[in-house]
N, CA and C atoms as a LAMMPS dump frame, in Angstrom:
ITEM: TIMESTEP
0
ITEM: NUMBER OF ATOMS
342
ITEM: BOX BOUNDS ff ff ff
-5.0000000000000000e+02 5.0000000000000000e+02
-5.0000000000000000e+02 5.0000000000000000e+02
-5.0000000000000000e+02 5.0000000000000000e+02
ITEM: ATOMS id mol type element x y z
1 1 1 N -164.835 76.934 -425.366
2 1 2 C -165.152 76.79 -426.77
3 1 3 C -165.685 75.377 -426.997
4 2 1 N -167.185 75.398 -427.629
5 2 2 C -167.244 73.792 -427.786
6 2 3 C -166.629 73.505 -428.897
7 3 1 N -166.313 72.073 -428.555
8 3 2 C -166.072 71.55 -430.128
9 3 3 C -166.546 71.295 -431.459
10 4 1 N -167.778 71.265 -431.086
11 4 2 C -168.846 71.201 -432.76
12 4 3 C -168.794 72.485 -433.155
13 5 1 N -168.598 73.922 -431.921
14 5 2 C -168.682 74.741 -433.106
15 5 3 C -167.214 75.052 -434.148
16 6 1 N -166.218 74.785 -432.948
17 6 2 C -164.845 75.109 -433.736
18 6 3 C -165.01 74.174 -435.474
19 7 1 N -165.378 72.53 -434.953
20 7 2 C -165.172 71.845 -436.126
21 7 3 C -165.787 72.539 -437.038
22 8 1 N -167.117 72.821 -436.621
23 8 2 C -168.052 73.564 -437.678
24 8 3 C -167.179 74.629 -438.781
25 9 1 N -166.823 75.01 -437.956
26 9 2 C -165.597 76.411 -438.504
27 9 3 C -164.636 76.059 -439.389
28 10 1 N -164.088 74.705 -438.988
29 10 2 C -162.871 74.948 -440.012
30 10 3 C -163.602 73.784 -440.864
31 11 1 N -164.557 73.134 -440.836
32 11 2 C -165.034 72.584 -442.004
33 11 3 C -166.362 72.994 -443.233
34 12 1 N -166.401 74.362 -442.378
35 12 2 C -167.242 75.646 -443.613
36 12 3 C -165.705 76.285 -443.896
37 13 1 N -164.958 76.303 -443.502
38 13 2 C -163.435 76.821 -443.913
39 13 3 C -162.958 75.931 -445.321
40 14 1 N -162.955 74.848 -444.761
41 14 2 C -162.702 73.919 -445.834
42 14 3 C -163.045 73.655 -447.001
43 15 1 N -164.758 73.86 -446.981
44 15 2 C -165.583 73.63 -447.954
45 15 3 C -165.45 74.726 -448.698
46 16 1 N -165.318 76.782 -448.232
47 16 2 C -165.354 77.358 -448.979
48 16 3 C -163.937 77.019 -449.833
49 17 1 N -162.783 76.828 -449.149
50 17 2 C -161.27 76.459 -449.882
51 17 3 C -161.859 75.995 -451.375
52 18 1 N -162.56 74.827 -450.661
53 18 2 C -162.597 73.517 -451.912
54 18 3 C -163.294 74.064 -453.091
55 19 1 N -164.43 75.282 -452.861
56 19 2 C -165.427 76.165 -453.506
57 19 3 C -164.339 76.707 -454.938
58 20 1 N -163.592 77.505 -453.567
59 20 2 C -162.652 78.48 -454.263
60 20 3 C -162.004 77.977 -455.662
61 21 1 N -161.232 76.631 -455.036
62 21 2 C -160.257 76.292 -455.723
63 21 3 C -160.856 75.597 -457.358
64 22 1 N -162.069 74.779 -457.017
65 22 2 C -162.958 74.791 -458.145
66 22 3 C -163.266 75.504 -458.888
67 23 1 N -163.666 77.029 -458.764
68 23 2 C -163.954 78.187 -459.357
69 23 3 C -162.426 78.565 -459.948
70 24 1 N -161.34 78.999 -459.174
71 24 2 C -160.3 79.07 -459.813
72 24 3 C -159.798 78.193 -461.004
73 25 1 N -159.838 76.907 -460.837
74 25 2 C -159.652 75.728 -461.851
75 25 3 C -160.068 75.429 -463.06
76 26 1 N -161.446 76.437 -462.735
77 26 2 C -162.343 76.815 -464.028
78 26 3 C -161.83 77.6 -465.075
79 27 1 N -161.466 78.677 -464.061
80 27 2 C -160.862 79.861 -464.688
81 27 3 C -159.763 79.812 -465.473
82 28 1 N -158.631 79.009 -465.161
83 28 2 C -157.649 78.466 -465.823
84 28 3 C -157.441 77.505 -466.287
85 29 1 N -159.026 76.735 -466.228
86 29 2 C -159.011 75.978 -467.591
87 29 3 C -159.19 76.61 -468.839
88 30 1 N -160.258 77.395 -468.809
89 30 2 C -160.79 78.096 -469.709
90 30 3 C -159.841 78.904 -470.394
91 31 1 N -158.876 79.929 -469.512
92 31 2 C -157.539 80.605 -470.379
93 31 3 C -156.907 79.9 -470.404
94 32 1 N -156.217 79.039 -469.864
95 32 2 C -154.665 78.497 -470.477
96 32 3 C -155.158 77.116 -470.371
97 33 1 N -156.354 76.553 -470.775
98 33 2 C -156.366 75.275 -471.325
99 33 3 C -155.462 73.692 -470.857
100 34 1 N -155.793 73.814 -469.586
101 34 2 C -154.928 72.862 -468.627
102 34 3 C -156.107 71.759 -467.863
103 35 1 N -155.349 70.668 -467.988
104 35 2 C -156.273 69.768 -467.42
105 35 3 C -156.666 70.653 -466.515
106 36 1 N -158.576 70.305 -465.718
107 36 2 C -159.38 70.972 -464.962
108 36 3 C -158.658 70.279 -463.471
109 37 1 N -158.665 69.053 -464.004
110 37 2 C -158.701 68.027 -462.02
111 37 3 C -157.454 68.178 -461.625
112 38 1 N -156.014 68.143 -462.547
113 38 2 C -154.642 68.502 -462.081
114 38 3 C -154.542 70.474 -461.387
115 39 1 N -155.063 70.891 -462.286
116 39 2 C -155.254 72.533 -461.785
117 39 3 C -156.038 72.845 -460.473
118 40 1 N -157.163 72.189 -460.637
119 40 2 C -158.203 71.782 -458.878
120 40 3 C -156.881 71.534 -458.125
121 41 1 N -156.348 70.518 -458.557
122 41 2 C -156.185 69.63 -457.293
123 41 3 C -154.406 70.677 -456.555
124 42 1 N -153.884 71.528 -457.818
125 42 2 C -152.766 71.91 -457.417
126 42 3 C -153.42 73.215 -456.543
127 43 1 N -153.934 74.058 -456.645
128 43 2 C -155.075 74.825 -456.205
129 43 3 C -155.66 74.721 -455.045
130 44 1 N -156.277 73.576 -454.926
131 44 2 C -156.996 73.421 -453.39
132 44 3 C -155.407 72.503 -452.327
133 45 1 N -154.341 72.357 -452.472
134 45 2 C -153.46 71.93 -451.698
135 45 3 C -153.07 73.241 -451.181
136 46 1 N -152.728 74.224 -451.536
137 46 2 C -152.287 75.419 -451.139
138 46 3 C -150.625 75.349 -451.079
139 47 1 N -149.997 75.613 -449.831
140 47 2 C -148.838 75.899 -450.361
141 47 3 C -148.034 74.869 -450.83
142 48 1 N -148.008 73.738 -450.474
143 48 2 C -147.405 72.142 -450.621
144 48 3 C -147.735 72.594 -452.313
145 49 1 N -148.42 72.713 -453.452
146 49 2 C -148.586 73.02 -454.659
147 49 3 C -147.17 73.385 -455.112
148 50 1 N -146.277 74.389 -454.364
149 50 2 C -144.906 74.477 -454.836
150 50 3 C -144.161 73.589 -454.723
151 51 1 N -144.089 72.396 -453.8
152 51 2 C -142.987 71.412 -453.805
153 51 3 C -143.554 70.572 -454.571
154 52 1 N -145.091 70.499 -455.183
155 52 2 C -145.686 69.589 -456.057
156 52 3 C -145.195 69.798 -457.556
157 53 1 N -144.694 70.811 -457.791
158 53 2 C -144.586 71.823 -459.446
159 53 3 C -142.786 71.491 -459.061
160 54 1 N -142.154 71.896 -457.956
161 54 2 C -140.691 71.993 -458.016
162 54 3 C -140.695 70.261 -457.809
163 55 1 N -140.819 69.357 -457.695
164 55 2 C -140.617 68.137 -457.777
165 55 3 C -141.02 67.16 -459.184
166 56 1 N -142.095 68.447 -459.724
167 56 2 C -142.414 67.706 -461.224
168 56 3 C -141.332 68.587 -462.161
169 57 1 N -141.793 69.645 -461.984
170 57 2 C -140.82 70.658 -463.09
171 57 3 C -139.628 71.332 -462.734
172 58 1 N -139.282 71.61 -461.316
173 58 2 C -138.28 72.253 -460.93
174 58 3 C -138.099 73.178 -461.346
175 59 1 N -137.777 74.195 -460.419
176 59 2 C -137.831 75.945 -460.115
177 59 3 C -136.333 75.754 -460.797
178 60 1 N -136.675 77.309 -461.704
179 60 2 C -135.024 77.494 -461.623
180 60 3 C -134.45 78.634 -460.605
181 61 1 N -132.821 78.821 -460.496
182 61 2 C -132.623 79.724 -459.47
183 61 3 C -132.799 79.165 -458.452
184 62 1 N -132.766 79.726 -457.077
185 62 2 C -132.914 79.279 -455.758
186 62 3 C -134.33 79.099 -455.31
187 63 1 N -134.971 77.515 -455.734
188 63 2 C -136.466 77.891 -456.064
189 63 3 C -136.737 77.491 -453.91
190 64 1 N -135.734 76.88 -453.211
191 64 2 C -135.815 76.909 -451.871
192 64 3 C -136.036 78.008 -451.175
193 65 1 N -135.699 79.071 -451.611
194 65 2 C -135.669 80.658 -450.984
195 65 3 C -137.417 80.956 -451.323
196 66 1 N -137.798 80.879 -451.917
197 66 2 C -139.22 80.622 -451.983
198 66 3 C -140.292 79.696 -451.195
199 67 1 N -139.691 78.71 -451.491
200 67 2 C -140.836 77.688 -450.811
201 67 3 C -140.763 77.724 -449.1
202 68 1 N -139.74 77.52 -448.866
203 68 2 C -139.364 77.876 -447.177
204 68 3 C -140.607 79.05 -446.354
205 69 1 N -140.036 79.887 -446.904
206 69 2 C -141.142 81.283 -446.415
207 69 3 C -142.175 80.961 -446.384
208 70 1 N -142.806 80.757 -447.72
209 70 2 C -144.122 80.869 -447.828
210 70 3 C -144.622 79.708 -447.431
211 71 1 N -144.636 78.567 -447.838
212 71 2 C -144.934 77.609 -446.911
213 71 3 C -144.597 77.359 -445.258
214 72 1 N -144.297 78.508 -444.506
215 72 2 C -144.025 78.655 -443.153
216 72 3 C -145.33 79.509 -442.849
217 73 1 N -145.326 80.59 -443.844
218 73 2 C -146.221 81.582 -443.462
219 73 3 C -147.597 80.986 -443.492
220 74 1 N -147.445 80.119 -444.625
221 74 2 C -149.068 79.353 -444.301
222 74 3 C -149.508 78.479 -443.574
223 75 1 N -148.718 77.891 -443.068
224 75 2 C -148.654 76.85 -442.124
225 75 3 C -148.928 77.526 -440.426
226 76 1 N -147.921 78.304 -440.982
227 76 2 C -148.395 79.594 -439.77
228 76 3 C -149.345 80.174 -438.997
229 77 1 N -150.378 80.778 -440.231
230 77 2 C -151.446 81.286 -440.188
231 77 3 C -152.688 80.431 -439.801
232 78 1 N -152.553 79.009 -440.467
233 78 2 C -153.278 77.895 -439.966
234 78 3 C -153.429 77.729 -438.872
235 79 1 N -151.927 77.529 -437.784
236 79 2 C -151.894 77.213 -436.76
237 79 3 C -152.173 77.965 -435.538
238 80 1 N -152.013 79.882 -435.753
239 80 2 C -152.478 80.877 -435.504
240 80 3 C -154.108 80.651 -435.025
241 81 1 N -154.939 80.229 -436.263
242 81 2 C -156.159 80.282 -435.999
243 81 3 C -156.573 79.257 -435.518
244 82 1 N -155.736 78.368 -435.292
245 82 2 C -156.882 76.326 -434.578
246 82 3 C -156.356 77.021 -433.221
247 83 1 N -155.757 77.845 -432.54
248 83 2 C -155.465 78.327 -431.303
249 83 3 C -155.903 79.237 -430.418
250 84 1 N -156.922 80.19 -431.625
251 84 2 C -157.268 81.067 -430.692
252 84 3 C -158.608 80.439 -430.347
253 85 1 N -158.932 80.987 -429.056
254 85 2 C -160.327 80.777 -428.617
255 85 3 C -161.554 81.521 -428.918
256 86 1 N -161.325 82.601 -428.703
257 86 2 C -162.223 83.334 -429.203
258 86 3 C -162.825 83.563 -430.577
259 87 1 N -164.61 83.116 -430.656
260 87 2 C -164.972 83.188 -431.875
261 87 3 C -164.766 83.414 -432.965
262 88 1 N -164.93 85.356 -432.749
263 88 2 C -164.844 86.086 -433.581
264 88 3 C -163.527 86.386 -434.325
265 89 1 N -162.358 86.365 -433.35
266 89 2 C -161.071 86.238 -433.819
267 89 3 C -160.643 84.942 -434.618
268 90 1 N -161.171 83.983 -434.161
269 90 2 C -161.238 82.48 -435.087
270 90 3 C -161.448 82.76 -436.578
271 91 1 N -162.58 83.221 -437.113
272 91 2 C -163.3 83.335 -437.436
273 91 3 C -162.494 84.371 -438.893
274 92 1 N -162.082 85.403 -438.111
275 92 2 C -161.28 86.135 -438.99
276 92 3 C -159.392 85.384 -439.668
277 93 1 N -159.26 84.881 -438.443
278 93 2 C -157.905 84.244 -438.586
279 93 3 C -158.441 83.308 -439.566
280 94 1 N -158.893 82.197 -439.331
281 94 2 C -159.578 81.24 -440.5
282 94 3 C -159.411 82.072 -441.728
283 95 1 N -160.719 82.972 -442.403
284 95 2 C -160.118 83.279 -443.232
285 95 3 C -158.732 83.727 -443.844
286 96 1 N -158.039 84.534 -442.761
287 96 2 C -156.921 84.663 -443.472
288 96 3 C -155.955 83.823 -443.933
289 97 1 N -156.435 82.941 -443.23
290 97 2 C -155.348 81.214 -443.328
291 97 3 C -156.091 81.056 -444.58
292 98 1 N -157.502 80.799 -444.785
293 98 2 C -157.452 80.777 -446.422
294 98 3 C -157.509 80.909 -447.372
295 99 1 N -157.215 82.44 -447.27
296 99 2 C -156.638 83.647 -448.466
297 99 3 C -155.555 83.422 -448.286
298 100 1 N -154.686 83.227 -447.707
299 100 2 C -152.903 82.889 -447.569
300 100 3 C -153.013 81.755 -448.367
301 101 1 N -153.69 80.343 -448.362
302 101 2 C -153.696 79.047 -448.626
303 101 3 C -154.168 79.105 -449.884
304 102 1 N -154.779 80.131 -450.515
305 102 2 C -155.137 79.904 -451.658
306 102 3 C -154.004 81.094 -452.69
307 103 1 N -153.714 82.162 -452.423
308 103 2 C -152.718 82.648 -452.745
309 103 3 C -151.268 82.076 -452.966
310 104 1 N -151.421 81.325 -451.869
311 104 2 C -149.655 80.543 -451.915
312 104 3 C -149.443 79.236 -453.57
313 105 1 N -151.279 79.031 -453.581
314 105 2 C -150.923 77.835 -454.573
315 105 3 C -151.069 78.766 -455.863
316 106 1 N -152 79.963 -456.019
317 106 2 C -151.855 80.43 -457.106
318 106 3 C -150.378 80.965 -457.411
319 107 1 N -149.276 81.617 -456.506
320 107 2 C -148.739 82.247 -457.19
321 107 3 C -147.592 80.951 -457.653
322 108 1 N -147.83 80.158 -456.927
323 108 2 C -146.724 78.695 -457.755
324 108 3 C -147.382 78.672 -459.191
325 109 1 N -148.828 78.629 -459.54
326 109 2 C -149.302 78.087 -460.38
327 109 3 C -148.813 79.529 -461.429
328 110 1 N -148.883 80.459 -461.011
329 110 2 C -148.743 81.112 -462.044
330 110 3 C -147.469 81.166 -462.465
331 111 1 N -146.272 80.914 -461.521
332 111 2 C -144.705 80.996 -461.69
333 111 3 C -144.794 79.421 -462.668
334 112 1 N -145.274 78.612 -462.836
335 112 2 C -145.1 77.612 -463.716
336 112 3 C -145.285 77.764 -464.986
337 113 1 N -146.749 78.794 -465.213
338 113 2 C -147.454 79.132 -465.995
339 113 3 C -147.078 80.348 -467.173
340 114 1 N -145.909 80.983 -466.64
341 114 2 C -145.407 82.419 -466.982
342 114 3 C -144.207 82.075 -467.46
């Protein structure tokens, strides 16, 4: 595997994240009227976004039984895909690492939000 193409990969990975999370930020500026750059920025961190919200606002209930998991699973999935070799499997793993990475920060954002 060379290396320019892997980098290539996870930094069109990156850029779509950063895409995403902009477009999302929009979106919930526009309905629930929340600073744009704090919503970006909780958004494009992915799962770390929950210890960012439970350290400002704090979860009620066992908000640890939450963050544990899911921030494993994404961390997970990340590490899943910088490992495999093969392209095409890269390629797919990547994304799923960041549909996991972007899911993990929405559903904090919405448990704050609700």
């Amino acid at each position: 595997m060379p290396y320019s193409e892997y980098r290539g990969e996870l930094a069109v990975t990156g850029w779509i994240v950063l895409f995403l999370s902009g477009v999302l930020a929009a979106l919930y500026y526009s309905y629930y009227d929340l600073d744009y750059f704090w919503t970006f920025i909780l958004i494009a961190v992915g799962p770390f976004a929950g210890w960012i919200v439970w350290a400002e606002y704090g979860f009620r209930g066992n908000s640890l039984s939450l963050l544990i998991p899911v921030t494993s699973v994404c961390i997970w999935t990340v590490i899943r895909a910088l490992r495999t070799t093969v392209a095409a499997s890269r390629r797919r793993r990547l994304a799923v690492a960041a549909s996991v990475w972007l899911m993990s920060s929405l559903f904090y954002l919405l448990l704050v939000l609700v």
